[in-house]
N, C-alpha and C positions, 0 to 999 in steps of 0.2 A: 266514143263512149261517154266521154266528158263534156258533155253538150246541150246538161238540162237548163231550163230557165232558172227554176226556183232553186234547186242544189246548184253551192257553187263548189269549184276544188281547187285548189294547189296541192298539185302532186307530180312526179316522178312516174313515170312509165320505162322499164327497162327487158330489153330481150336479152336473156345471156350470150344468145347464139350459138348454146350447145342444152343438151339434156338437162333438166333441173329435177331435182328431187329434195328440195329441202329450200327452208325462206326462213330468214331471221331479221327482225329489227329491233332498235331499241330508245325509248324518247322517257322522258319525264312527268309524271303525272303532274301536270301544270292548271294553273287556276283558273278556270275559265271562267268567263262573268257574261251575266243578262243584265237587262235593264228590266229594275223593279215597276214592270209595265203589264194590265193583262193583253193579251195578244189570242186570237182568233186562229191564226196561223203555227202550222208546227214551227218551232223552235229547236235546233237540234244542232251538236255540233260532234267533229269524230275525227280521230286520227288514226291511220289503219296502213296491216302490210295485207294485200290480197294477192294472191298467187291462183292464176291461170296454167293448170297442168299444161293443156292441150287447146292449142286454138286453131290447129288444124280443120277442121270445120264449121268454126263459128268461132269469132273474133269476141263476142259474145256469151260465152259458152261458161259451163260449170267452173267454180271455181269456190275458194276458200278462202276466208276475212277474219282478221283478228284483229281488235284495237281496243281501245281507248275512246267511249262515247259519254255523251253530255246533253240533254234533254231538260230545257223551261216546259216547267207543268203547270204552274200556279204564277199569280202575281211576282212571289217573292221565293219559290224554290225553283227546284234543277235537282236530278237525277244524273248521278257519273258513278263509272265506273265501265272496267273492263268485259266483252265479249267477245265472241265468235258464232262467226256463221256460213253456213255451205250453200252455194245455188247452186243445187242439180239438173237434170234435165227438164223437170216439168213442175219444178216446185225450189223452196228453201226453208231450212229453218234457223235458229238464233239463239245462242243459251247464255247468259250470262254466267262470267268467273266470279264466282264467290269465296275462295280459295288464295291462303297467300298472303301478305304482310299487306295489311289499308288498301285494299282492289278499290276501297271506294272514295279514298280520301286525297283531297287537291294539296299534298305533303311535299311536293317533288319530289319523290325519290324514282328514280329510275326501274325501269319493269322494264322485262325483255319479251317478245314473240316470236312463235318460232311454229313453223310448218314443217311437218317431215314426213314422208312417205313411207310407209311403213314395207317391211322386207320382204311382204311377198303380196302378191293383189297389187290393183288402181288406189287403193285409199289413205289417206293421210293421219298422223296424229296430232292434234293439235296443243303445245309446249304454251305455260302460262311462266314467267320464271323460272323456264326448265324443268318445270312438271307436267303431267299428260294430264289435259283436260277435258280433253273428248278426242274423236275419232270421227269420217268422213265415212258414208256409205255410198255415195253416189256421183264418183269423179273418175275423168275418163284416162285410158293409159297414159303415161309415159312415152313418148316413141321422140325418135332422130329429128335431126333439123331445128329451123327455127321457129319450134312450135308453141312456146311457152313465155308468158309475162310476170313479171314483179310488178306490185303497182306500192308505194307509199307517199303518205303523204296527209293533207287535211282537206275535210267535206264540212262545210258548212250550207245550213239551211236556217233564211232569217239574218241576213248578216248585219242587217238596220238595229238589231237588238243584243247583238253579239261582240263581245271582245274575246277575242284567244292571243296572249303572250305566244315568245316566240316558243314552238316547238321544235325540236334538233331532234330528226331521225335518220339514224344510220341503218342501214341494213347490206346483208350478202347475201346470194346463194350457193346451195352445194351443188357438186357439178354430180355427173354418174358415177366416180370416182370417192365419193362419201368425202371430199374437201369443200370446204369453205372459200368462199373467193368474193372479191368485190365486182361489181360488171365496171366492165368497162364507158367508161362519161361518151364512149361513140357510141353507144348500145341503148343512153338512156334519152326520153323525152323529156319535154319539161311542161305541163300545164296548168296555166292560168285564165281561167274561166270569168274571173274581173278581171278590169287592170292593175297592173301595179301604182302601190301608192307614189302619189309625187305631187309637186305643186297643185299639178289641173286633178290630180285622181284624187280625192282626197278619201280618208275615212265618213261612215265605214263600208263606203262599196268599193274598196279595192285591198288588194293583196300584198302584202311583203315577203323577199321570199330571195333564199340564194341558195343555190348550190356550191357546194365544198367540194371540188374535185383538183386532180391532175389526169394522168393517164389514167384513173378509174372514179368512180362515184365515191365520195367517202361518206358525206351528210348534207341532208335536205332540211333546210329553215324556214317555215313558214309560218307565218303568224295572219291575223283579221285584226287591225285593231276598230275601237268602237269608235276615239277620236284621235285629233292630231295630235299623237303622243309618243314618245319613243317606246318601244316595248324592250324589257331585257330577257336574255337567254339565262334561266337561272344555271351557275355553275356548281350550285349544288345542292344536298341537300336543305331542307328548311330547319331554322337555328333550333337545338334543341329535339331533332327528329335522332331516333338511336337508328346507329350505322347497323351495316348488316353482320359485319364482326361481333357486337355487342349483343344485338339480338340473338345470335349463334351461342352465345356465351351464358347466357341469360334461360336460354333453352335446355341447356345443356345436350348438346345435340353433339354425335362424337364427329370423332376426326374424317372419318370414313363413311359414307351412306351409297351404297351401289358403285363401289369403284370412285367415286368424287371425291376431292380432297376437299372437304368442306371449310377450311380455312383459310386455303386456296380461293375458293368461289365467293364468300363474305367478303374477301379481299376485293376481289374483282369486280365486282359488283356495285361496291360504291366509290371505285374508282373511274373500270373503264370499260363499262360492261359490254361494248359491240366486242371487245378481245377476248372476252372469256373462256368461245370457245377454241380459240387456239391455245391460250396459255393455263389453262385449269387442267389441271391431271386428269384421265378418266373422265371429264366432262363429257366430247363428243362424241366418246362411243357408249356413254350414258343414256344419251336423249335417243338415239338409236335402237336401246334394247330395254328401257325400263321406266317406270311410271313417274318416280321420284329420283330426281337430281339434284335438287334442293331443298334438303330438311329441315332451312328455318322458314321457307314458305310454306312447306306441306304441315309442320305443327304451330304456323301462326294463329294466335285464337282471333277467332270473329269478332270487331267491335261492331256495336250496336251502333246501328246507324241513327244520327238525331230526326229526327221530324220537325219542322214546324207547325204552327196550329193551320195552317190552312192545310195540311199534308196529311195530319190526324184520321188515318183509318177515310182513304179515296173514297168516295161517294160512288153509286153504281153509274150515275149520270157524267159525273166527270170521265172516270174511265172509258165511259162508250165514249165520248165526244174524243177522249183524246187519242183511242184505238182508233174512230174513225178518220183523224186527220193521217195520221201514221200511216195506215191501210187502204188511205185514200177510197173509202165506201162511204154509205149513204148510213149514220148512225141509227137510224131507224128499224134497221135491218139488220141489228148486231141482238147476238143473247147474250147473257150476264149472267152466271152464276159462281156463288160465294159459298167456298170450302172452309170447313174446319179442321184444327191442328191433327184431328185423327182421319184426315183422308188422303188416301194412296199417295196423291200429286201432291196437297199439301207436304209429306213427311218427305218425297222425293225434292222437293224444293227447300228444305231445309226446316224441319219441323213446323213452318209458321202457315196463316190461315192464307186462301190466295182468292184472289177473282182473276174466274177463266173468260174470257171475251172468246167468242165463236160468232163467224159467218159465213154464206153459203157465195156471195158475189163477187164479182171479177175483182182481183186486187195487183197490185205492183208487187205484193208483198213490202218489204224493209229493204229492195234492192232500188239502182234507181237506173233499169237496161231496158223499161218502158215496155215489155213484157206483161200480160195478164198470164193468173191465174186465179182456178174457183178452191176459194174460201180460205180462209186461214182460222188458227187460233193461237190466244195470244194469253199469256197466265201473271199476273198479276201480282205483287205480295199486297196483302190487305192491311197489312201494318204502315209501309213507306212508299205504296205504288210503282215500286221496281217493277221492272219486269223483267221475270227469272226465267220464262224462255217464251217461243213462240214460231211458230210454225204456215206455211203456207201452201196451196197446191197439192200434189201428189205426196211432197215431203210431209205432210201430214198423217200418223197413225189412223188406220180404217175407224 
């Protein structure tokens, strides 16, 4: 599956070897850096937990993605922050987290994801910091055996232009049993798509990368760097960033939000957030039954994200060029059209104006399993060139 030219990975592949119904990870929103270059080629970098329900018929097959992405658009900017996205049977689509303390900012503070199967149906809910950020329509049962994968890890595309520090991701899954557990280090792969760095490998077409185990997987390190240079794992947060304690405090947000002992979770949080959900009161059976588990993410206010002048309200040409690298089509053959604050999608994306890119030809979609499907569409913010969601294939609204 790990086997493109252009996308490379270091990641982790793990079979639980029993029933999974639930995926948790958790890394640091870390600084990722380009080279102030323009470049022709997408640019792109991502750290993610994806969960394969069922690969009982295709090794291939539908599945669920949550991370942490990073995207050169311009000379001198980049696009980051977190999403999720589903490939269903004959299509996918993609919605950016906009919800939550800095989703978009290189701060390191620690963010957790989390996949959980919701308690009756094939479909999932997808947990951003322990709040429901969306949900799955189009993923196949649950069933016995060794049918299901965890994947995390990092995707890099462009790696000649790209540095990523080290990233530490931990994760578990829940078994049929509604417990949390680590897989066992015989249960997991390890892939490196470069080589690893060393005298002859050098930067930046090679990888750095350890696994933290004993008798189970505890955490996956992997870093790009751009040159021959030591990368550090930051241990915490950035000087002067306010903890999750103070921010709770500062909210005035009570003791108690859906069963969670919210002082509890601030606590834990910016200590040792893979454990939270065994030692936070009311946490796990939180994320199980309810939207909001954590209330200083759910009333974090939105900062306004900066712009540079080359970023100043995307041009319709830049965006088709750079939808067409993405979507891998022919830009000639994309439409563009540009909403304002009083339409439907605009207000459903967050009050602001947006450019919807649409086309009718074969695409990859945002996945990268070398799969076609026909047409996607892709929505833009017209203020900072995010993109707030995007769609491909049959997952596409008629």
């Amino acid at each position: 599956m790990y086997s493109a030219q252009i996308t490379f990975w270091a990641m982790t592949c793990s079979r639980p070897g029993q029933p999974t119904i639930g995926g948790f990870a958790t890394w640091r929103n870390v600084p990722i850096a380009y080279d102030q270059i323009s470049t022709n080629a997408t640019v792109q970098t991502s750290n993610y937990l994806r969960l394969t329900p069922n690969t009982q018929g295709n090794e291939f097959g539908r599945n669920i993605e949550i991370g942490l992405y990073a995207e050169k658009t311009g000379k001198t900017t980049m696009k980051y922050g977190p999403r999720w996205t589903e490939l269903g049977k004959n299509g996918g689509r993609t919605k950016a987290i906009t919800a939550g303390v800095n989703p978009t900012k290189q701060d390191k503070r620690n963010h957790t994801y989390m996949l959980v199967r919701q308690a009756t149906g094939n479909q999932w809910d997808v947990l951003y910091d322990f709040n429901t950020v969306g949900s799955t329509t189009d993923q196949l049962k649950v069933v016995g055996g060794n049918t299901n994968r965890i994947d995390v890890g990092l995707e890099v595309t462009g790696p000649q232009y790209t540095n990523v520090p080290d990233i530490a991701s931990r994760m578990q899954f829940m078994d049929g049993n509604k417990s949390w557990h680590q897989v066992a280090t015989k249960n997991v792969a390890k892939v490196l798509s470069l080589p690893t760095c060393s005298s002859t490998n050098k930067p930046p077409y090679c990888f750095k990368s350890k696994l933290t185990d004993n008798t189970d997987f505890t955490q996956w390190t992997a870093s790009k760097p751009r040159k021959p240079a030591p990368s550090v794992t930051p241990t915490r947060a950035a000087a002067g960033l306010s903890s999750w304690a103070s921010l709770r405090q500062s909210e005035g947000i009570p003791a108690d939000v859906n069963g969670v002992d919210q002082n509890a979770l601030s606590a834990c949080l910016d200590r040792d957030p893979d454990s939270c959900l065994q030692k936070v009161p009311g946490l796990a059976e939180c994320v199980r039954t309810a939207d909001v588990c954590n209330a200083i993410a759910r009333h974090a206010k939105p900062q306004a994200t900066t712009a540079r002048a080359d970023d100043d309200a995307p041009s319709a040409t830049s965006l088709r060029e750079r939808a067409a690298r993405s979507f891998a089509v022919d830009p000639q053959q994309i439409s563009l059209t540009r909403s304002s604050t009083t339409d439907e999608r605009a207000l459903s994306s967050g009050s602001e104006a947006t450019w919807t890119v649409t086309s009718r030809q074969m695409t990859t979609g945002l996945e990268h399993d070398h799969r076609l499907y026909r047409g996607f569409t892709a929505v833009y913010s017209a203020r900072t060139g995010q993109l707030l969601e995007a769609c491909w294939g049959q997952m596409c609204p008629s």
